[in-house]
C-alpha positions as protocol buffer text, in pm:
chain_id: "A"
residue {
  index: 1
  type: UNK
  ca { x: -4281 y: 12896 z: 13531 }
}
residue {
  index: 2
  type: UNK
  ca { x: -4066 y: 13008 z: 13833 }
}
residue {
  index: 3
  type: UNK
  ca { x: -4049 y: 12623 z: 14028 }
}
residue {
  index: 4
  type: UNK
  ca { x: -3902 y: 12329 z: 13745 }
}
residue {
  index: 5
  type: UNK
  ca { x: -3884 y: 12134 z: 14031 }
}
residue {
  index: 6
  type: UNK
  ca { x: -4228 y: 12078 z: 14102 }
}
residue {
  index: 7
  type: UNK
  ca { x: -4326 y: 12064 z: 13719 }
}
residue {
  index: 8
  type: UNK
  ca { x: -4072 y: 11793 z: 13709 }
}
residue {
  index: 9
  type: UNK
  ca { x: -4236 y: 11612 z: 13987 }
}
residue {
  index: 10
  type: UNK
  ca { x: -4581 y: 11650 z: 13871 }
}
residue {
  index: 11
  type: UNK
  ca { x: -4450 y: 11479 z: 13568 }
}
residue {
  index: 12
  type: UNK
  ca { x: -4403 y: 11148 z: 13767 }
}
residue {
  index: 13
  type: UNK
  ca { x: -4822 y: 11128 z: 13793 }
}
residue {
  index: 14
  type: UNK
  ca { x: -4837 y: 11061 z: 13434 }
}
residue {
  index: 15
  type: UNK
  ca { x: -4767 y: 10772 z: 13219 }
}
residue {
  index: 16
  type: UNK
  ca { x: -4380 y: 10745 z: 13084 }
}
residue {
  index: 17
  type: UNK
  ca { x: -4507 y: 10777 z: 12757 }
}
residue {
  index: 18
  type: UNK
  ca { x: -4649 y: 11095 z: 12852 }
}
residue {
  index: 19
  type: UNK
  ca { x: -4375 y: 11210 z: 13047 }
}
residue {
  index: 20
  type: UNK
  ca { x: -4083 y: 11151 z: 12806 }
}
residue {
  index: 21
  type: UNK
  ca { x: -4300 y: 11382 z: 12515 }
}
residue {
  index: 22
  type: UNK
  ca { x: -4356 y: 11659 z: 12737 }
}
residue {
  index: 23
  type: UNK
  ca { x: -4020 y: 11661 z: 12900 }
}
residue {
  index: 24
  type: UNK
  ca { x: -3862 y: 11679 z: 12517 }
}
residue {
  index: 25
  type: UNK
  ca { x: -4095 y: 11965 z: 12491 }
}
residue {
  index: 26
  type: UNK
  ca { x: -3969 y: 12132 z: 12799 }
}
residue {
  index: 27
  type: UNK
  ca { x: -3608 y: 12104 z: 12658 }
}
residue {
  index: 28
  type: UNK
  ca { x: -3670 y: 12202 z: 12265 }
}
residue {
  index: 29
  type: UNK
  ca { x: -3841 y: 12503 z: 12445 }
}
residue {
  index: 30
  type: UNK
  ca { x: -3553 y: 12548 z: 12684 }
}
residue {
  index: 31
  type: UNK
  ca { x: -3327 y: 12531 z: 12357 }
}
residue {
  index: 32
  type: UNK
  ca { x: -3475 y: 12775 z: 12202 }
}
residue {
  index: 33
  type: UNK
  ca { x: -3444 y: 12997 z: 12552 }
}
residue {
  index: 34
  type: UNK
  ca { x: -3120 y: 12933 z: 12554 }
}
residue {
  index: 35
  type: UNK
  ca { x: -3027 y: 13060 z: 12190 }
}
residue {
  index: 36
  type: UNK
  ca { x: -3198 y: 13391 z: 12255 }
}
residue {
  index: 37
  type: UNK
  ca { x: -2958 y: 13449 z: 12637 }
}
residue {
  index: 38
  type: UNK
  ca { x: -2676 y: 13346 z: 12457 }
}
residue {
  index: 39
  type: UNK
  ca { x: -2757 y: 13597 z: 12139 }
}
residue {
  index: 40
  type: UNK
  ca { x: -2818 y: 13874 z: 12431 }
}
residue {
  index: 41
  type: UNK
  ca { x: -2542 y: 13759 z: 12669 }
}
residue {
  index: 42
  type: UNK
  ca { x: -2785 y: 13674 z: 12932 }
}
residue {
  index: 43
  type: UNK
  ca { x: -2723 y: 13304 z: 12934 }
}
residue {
  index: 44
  type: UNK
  ca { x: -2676 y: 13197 z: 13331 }
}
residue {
  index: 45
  type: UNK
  ca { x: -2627 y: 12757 z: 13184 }
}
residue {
  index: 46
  type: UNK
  ca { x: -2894 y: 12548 z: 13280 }
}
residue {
  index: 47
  type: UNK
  ca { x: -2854 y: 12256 z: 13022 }
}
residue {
  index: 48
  type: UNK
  ca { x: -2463 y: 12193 z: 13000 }
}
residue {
  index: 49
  type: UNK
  ca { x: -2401 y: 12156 z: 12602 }
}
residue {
  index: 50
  type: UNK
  ca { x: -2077 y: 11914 z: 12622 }
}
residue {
  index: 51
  type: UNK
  ca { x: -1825 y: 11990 z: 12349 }
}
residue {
  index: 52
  type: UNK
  ca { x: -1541 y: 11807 z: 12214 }
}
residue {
  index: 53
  type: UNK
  ca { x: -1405 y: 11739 z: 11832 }
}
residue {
  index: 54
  type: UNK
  ca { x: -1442 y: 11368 z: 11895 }
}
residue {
  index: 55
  type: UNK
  ca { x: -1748 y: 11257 z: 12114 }
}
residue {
  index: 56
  type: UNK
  ca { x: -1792 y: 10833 z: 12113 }
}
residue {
  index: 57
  type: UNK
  ca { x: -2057 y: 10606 z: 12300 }
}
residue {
  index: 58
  type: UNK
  ca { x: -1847 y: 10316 z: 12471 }
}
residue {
  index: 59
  type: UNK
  ca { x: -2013 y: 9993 z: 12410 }
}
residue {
  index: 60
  type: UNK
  ca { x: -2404 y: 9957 z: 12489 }
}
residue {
  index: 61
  type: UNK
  ca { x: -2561 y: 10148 z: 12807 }
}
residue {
  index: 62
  type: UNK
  ca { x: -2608 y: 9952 z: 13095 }
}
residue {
  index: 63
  type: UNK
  ca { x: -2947 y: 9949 z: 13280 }
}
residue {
  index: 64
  type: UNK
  ca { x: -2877 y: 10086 z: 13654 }
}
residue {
  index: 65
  type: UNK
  ca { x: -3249 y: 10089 z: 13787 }
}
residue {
  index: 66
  type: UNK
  ca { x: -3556 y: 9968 z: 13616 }
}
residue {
  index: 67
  type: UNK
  ca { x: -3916 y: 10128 z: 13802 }
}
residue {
  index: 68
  type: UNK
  ca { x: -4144 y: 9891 z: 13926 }
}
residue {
  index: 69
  type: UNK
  ca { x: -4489 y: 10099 z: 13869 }
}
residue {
  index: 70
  type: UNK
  ca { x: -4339 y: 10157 z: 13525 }
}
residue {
  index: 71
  type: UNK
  ca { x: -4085 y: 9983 z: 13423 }
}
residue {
  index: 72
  type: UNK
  ca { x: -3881 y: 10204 z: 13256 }
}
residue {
  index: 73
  type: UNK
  ca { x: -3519 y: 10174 z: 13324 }
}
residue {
  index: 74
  type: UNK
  ca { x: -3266 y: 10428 z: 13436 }
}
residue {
  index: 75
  type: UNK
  ca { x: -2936 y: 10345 z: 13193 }
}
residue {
  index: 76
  type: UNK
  ca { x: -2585 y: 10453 z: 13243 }
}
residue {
  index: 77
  type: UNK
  ca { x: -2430 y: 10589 z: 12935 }
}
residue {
  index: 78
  type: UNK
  ca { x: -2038 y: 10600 z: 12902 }
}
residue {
  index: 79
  type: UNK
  ca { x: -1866 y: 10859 z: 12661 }
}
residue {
  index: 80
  type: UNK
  ca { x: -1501 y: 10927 z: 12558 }
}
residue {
  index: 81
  type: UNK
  ca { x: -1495 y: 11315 z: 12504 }
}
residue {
  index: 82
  type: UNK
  ca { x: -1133 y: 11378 z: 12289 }
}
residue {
  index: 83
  type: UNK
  ca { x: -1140 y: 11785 z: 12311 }
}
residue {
  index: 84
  type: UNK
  ca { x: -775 y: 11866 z: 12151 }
}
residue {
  index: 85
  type: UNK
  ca { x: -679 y: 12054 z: 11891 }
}
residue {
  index: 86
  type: UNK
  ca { x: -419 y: 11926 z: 11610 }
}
residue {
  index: 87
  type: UNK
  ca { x: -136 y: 12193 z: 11515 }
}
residue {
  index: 88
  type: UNK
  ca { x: -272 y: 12165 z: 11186 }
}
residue {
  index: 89
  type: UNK
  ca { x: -588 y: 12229 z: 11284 }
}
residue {
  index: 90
  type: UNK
  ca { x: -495 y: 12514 z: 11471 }
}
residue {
  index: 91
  type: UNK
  ca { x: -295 y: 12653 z: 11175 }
}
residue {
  index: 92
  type: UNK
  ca { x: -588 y: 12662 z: 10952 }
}
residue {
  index: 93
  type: UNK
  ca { x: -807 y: 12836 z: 11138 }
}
residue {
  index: 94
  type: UNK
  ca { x: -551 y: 13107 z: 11208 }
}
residue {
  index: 95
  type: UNK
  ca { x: -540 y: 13079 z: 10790 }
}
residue {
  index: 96
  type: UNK
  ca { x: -881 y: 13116 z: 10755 }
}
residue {
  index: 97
  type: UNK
  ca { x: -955 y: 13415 z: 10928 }
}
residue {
  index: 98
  type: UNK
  ca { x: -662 y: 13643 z: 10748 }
}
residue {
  index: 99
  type: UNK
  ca { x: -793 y: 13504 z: 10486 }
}
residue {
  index: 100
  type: UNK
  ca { x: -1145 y: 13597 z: 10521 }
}
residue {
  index: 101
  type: UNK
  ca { x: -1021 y: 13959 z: 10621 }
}
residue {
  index: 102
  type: UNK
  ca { x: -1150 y: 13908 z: 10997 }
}
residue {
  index: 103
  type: UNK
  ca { x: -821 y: 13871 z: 11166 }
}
residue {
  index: 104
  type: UNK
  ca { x: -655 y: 14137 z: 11356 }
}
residue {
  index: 105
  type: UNK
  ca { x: -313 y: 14225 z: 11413 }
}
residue {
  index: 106
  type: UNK
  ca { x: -295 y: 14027 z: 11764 }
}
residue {
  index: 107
  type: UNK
  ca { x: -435 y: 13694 z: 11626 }
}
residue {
  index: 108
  type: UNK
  ca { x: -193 y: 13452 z: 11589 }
}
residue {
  index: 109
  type: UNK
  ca { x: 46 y: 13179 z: 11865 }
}
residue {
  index: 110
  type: UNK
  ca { x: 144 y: 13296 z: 12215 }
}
residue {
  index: 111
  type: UNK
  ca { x: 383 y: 13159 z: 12461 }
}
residue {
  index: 112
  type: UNK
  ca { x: 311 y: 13203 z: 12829 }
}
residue {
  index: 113
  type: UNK
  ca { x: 563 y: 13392 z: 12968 }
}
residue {
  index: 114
  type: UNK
  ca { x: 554 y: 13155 z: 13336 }
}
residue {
  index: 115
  type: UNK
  ca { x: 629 y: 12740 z: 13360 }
}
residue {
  index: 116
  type: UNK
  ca { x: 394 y: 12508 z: 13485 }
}
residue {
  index: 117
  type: UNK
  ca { x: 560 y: 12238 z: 13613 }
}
residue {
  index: 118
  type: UNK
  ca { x: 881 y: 12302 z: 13441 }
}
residue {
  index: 119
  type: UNK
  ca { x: 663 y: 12386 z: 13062 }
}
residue {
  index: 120
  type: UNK
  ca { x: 548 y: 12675 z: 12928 }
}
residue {
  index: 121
  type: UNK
  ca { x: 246 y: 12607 z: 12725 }
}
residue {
  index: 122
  type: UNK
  ca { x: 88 y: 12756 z: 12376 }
}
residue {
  index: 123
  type: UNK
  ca { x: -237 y: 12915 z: 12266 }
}
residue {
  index: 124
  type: UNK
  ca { x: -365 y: 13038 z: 11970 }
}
residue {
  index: 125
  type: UNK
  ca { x: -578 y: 13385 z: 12021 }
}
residue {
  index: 126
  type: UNK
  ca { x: -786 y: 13589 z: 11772 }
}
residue {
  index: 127
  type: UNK
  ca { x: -974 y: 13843 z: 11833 }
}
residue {
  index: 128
  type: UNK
  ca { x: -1369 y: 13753 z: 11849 }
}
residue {
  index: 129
  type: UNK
  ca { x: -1686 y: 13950 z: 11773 }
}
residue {
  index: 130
  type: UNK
  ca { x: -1691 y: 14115 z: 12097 }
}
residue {
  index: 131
  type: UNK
  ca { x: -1423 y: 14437 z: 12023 }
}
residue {
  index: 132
  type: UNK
  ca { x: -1065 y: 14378 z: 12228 }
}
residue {
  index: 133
  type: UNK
  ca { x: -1177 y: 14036 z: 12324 }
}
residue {
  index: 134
  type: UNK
  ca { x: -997 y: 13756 z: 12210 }
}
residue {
  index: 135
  type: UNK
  ca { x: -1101 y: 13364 z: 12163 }
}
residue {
  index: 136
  type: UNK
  ca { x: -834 y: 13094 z: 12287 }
}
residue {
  index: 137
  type: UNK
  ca { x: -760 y: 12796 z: 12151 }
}
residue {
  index: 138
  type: UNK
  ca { x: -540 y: 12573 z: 12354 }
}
residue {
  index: 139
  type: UNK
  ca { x: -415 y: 12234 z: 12201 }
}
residue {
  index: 140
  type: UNK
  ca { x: -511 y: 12004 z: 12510 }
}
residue {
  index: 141
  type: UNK
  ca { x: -925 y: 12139 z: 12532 }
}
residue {
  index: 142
  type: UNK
  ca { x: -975 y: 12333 z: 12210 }
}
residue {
  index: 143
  type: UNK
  ca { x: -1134 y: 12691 z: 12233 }
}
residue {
  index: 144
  type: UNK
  ca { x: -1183 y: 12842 z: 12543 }
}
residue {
  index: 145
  type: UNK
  ca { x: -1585 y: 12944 z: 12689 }
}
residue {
  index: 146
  type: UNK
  ca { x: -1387 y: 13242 z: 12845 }
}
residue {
  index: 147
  type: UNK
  ca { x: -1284 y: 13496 z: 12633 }
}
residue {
  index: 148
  type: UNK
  ca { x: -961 y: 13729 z: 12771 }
}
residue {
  index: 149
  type: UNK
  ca { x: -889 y: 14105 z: 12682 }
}
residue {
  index: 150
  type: UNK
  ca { x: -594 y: 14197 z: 12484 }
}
residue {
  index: 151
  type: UNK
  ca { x: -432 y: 14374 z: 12779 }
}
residue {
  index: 152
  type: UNK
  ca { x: -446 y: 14004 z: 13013 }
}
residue {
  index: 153
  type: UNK
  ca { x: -331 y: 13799 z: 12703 }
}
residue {
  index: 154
  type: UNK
  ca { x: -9 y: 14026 z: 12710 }
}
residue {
  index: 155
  type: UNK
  ca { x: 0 y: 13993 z: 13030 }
}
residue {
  index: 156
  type: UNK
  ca { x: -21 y: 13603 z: 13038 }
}
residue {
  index: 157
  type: UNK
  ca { x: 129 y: 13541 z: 12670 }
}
residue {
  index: 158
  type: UNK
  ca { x: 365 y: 13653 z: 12491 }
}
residue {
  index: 159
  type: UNK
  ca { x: 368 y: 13683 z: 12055 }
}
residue {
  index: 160
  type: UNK
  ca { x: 585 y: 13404 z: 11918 }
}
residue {
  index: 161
  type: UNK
  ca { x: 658 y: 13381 z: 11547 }
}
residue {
  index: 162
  type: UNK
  ca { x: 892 y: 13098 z: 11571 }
}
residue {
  index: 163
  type: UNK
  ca { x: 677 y: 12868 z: 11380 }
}
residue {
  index: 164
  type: UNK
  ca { x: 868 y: 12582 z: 11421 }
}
residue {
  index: 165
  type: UNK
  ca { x: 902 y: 12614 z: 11789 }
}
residue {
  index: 166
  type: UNK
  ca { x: 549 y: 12665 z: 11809 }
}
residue {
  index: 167
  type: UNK
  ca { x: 467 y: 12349 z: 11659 }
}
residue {
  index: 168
  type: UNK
  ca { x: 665 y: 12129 z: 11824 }
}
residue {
  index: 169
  type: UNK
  ca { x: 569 y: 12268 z: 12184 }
}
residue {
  index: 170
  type: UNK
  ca { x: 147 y: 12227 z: 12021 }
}
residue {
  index: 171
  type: UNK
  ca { x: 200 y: 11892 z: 11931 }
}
residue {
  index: 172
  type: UNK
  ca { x: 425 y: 11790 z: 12225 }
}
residue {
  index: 173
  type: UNK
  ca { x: 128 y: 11946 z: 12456 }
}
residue {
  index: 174
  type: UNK
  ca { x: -164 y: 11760 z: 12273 }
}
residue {
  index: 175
  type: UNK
  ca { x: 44 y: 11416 z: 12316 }
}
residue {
  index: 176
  type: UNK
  ca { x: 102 y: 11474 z: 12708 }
}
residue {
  index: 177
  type: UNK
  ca { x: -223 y: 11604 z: 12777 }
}
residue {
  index: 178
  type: UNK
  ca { x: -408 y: 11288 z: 12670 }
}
residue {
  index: 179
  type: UNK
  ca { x: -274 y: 11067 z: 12892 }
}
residue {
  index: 180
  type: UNK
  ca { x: -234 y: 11339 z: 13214 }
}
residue {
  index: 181
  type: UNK
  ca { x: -390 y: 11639 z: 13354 }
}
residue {
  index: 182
  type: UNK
  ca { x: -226 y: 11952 z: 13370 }
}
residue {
  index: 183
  type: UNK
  ca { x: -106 y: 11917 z: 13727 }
}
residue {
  index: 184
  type: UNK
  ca { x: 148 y: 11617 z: 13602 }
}
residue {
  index: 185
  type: UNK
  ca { x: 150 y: 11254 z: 13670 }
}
residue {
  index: 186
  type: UNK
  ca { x: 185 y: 11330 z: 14045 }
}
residue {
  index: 187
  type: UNK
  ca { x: -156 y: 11469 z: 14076 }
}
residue {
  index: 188
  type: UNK
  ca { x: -296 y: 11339 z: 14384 }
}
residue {
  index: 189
  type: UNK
  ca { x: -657 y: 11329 z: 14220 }
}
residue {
  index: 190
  type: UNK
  ca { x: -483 y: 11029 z: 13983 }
}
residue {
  index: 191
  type: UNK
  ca { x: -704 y: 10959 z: 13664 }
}
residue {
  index: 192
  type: UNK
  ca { x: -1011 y: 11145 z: 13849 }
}
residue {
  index: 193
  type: UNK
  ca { x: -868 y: 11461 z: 13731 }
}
residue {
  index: 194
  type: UNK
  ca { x: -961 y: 11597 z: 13407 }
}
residue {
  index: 195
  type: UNK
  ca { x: -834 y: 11979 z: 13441 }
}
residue {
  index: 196
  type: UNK
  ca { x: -694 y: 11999 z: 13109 }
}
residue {
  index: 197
  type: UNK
  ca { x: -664 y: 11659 z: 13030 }
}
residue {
  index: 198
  type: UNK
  ca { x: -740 y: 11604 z: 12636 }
}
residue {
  index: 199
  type: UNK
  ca { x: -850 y: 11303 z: 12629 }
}
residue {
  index: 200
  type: UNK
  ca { x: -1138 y: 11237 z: 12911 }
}
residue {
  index: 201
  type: UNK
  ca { x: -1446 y: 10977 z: 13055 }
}
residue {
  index: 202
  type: UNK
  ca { x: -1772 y: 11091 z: 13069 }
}
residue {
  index: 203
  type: UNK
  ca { x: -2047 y: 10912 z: 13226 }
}
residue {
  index: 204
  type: UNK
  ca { x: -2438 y: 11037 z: 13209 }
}
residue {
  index: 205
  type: UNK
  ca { x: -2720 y: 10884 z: 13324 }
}
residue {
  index: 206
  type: UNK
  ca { x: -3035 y: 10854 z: 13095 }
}
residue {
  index: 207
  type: UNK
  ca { x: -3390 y: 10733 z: 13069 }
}
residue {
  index: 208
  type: UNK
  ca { x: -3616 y: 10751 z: 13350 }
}
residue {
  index: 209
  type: UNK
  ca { x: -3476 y: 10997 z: 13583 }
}
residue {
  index: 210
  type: UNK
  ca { x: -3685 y: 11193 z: 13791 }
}
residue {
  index: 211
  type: UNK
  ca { x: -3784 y: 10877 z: 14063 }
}
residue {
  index: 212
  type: UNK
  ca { x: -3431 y: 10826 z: 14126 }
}
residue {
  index: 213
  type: UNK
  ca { x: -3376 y: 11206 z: 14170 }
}
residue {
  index: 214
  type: UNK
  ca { x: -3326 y: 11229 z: 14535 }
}
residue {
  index: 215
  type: UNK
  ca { x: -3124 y: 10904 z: 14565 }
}
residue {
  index: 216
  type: UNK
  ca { x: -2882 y: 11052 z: 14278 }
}
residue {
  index: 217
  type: UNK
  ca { x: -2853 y: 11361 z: 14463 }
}
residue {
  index: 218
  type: UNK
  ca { x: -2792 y: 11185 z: 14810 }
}
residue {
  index: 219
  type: UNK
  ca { x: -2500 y: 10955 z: 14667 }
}
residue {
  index: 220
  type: UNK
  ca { x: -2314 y: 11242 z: 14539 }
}
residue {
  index: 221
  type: UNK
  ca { x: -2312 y: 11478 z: 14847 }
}
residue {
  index: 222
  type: UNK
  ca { x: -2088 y: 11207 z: 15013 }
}
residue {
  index: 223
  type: UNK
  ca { x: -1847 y: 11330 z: 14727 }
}
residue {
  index: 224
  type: UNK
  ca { x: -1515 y: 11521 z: 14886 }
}
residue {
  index: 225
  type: UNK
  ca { x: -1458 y: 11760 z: 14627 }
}
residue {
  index: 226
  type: UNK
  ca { x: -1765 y: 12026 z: 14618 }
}
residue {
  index: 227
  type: UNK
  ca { x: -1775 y: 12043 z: 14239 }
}
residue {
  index: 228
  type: UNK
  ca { x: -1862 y: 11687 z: 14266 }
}
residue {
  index: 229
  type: UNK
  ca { x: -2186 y: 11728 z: 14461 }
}
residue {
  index: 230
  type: UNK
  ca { x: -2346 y: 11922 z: 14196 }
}
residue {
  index: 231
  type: UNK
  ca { x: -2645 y: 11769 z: 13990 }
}
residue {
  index: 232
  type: UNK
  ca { x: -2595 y: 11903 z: 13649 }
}
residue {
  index: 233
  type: UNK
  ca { x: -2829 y: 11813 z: 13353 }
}
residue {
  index: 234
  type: UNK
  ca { x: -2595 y: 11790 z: 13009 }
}
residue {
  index: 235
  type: UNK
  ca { x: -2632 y: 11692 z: 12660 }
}
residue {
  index: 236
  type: UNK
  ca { x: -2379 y: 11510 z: 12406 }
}
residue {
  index: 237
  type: UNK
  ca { x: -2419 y: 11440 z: 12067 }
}
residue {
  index: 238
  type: UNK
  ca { x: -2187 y: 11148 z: 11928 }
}
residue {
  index: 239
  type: UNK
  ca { x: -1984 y: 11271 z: 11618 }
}
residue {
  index: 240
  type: UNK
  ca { x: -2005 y: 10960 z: 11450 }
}
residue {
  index: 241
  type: UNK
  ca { x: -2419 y: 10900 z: 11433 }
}
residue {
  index: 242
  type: UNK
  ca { x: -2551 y: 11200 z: 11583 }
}
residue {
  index: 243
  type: UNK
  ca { x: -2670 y: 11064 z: 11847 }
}
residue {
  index: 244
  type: UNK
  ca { x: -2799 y: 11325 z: 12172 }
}
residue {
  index: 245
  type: UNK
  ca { x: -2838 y: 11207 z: 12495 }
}
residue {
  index: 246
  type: UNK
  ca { x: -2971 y: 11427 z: 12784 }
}
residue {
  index: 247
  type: UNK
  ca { x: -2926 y: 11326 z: 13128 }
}
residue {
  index: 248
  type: UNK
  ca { x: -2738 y: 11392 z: 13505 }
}
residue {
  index: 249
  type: UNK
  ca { x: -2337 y: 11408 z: 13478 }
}
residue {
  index: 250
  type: UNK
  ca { x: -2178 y: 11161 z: 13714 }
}
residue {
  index: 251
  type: UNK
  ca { x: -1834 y: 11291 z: 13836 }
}
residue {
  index: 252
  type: UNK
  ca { x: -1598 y: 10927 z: 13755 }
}
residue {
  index: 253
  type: UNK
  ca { x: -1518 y: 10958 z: 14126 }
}
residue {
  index: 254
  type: UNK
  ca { x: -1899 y: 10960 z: 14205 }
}
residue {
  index: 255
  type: UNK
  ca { x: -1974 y: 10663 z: 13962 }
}
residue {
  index: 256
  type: UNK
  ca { x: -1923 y: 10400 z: 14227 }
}
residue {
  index: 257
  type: UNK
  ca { x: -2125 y: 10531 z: 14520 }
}
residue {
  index: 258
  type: UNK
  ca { x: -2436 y: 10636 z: 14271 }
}
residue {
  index: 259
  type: UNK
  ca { x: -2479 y: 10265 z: 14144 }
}
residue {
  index: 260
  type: UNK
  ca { x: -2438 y: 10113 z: 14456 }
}
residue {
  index: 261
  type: UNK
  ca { x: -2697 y: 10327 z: 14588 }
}
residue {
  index: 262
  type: UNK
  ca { x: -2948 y: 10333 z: 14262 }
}
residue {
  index: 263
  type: UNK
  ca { x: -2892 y: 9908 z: 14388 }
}
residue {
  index: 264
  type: UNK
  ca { x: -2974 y: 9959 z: 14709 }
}
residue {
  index: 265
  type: UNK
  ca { x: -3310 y: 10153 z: 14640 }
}
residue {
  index: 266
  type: UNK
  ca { x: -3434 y: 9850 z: 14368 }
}
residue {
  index: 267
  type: UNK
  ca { x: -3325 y: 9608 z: 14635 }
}
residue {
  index: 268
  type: UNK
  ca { x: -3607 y: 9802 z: 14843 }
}
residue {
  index: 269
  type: UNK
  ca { x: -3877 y: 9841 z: 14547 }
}
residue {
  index: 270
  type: UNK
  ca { x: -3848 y: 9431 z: 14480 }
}
């Protein structure tokens, strides 16, 4: 109850069989966990739900690490996450909520009032269940986990109701920001960096994880940047088939030095 750690290690005692059925008990129960913090606001994100309007498996997983007592493998799954949002998109749900009679009189397109790099850029707010919060929608990553007050959205934004305008600077945005991040094309993190980049790489490894635990772990504290070094458990599910996959997130930069060290360690177990 208050050490996962050791339940997850007592795990590797049993059979895999064994340990795959009550390890998908452990997360439908942690689902359901999670449900009730997020209902009461009390969710501190264990499991990393992965969202995006267009989720796709790239080719077949590859096999990193098979287990010699075992021999179940370790596999390497590689996803293309597309998290935009279209103008018209946008537009609709903006429609749909003064239509429903839920809108408010703040909902609608803002214009930041500072550049970035020579561009102001557009959201779409409306206000969400939470009174004088408001939802944003941005067209490069799609709504927003943070919610901002009315008071920093003014702040930040400013009302535009030059439809046209508003388009064209949407749409220009979601074209740019799947091919960049938002620092520019100078950013000297290169294709590694995916802060507000539409269009991204995703790469989670699956199947048999808990005997390669420590080596994962050890390959990515060599990582420079300290969000890097971070295990974090996630789950996708692929638009197309519905397929969910639950595993550790590899940063891209961290890709390299985890397989080359998952080799290393069934170099030792042959």
């Amino acid at each position: 109850m208050h050490d996962v750690g050791r339940f997850l290690n007592c795990l590797l005692g049993l059979p895999p069989d064994i340990q795959n059925r009550l390890f998908e008990l452990f997360v439908s129960i942690l689902d359901v966990l999670i449900q009730n913090a997020r209902i009461e606001r009390k969710l501190d994100s264990g499991i990393v739900d992965m969202k995006a309007n267009i989720i796709e498996l790239q080719g077949s997983p590859k096999t990193v690490h098979v287990d010699q007592m075992s021999g179940a493998s370790t596999v390497l799954f590689t996803f293309t996450l597309d998290r935009g949002i279209t103008w018209e998109s946008a537009s609709t749900m903006l429609d749909e909520k003064k239509k429903d009679g839920l809108g408010s009189a703040s909902d609608g397109f803002y214009e930041s009032k500072r550049e970035w790099l020579g561009r102001r850029h557009f959201v779409l707010a409306f206000e969400s269940s939470a009174s004088g919060m408001f939802k944003i929608v941005r067209p490069a990553v799609g709504e927003s986990v943070r919610e901002m007050s009315l008071a920093e959205l003014k702040n930040k934004y400013r009302r535009f109701s030059l439809l046209e305008k508003t388009r064209c600077g949407w749409e220009d945005e979601y074209e740019v920001s799947s091919k960049q991040c938002m620092h520019g094309p100078n950013c000297k993190l290169g294709n590694f960096c995916t802060v507000g980049r539409r269009i991204r790489e995703v790469n989670v490894l699956g199947g048999l994880i808990l005997p390669v635990w420590g080596t994962i772990e050890k390959a990515l504290s060599k990582q420079a940047r300290l969000s890097h070094r971070r295990l974090r458990v996630v789950r996708l599910e692929t638009t197309a088939d519905n397929q969910r996959i639950v595993g550790l997130l590899v940063p891209n930069a961290a890709v390299e030095t985890v397989l080359q060290d998952l080799t290393w360690v069934q170099d030792i177990d042959d």
